[in-house]
N, C-alpha and C positions, 0 to 999 in steps of 0.2 A: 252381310249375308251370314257370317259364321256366324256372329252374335247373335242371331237370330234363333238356329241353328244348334248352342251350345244351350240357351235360353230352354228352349224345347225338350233337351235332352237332360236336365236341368230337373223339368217338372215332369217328365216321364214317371210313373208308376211302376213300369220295368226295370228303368234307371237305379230308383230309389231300393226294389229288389235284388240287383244286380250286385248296389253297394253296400246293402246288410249282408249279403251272404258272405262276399268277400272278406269281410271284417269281422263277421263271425270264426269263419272257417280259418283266416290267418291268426284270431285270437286262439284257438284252439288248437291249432298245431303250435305256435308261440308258447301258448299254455304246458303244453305235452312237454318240448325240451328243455322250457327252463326247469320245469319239478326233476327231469333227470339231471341237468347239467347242476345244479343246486344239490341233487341228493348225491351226486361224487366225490362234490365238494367236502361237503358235510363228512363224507366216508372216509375222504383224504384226513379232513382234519381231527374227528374224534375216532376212528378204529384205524389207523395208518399199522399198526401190525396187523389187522385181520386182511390188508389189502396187501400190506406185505408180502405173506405167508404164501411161499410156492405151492404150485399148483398138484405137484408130484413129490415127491424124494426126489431129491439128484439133480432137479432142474432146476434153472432158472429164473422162469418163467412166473410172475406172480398172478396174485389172484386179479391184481389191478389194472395189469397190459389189456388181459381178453376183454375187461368192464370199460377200460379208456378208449380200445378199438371200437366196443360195439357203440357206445357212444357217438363217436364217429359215424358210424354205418346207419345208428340211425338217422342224424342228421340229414344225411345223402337220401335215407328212404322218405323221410316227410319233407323235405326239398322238393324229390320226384313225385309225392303224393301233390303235393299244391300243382306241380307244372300241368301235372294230367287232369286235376279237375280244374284247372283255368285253361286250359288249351281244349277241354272238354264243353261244362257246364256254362262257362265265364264267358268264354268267346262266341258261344250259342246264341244267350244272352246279349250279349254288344253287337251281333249281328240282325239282332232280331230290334232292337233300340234304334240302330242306324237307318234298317228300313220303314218301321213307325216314323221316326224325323222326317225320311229326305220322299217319304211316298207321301 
């Protein structure tokens, strides 16, 4: 009965929709953080004094923390970006699949 089932869902039209978007949309945020995670890189290794260089007189703090956090942050924002259009668009999708199958 699954076989039958997964078969169906398989040759779904929707299906085959469901799984280009997803693979676009995760190429494309994939895309997005490695051109920054790469361009830090690149920053760490040919201008490490320009990342060096505080941010103020007298502080600490260099130009590299704020760029290393935001890095981070953004990570966590296109994380949250994908969960909301898969828990949005995605699961629309897979429910609207399941009932074309089982109806």
């Amino acid at each position: 009965m699954n076989d039958v089932i997964y078969q169906r869902i398989e040759k779904s039209a929707r299906f085959q929709e469901l799984v280009h978007k997803r693979q676009r949309f995760a190429l494309l945020l994939t895309l997005i953080m490695l051109v920054l995670y790469v361009g830090f890189i690149l920053l760490i290794a040919f201008a490490p004094g320009w990342l060096g260089t505080p941010l103020h007189p007298g502080t600490n703090v260099t130009r590299g923390i704020p760029i290393g956090i935001g890095l981070i942050v953004v990570s966590f924002l296109l994380t949250g970006i994908y969960v909301w259009r898969a828990n949005g668009e995605f699961d629309r999708l897979t429910r609207q699949i399941l009932s074309e199958v089982k109806g």
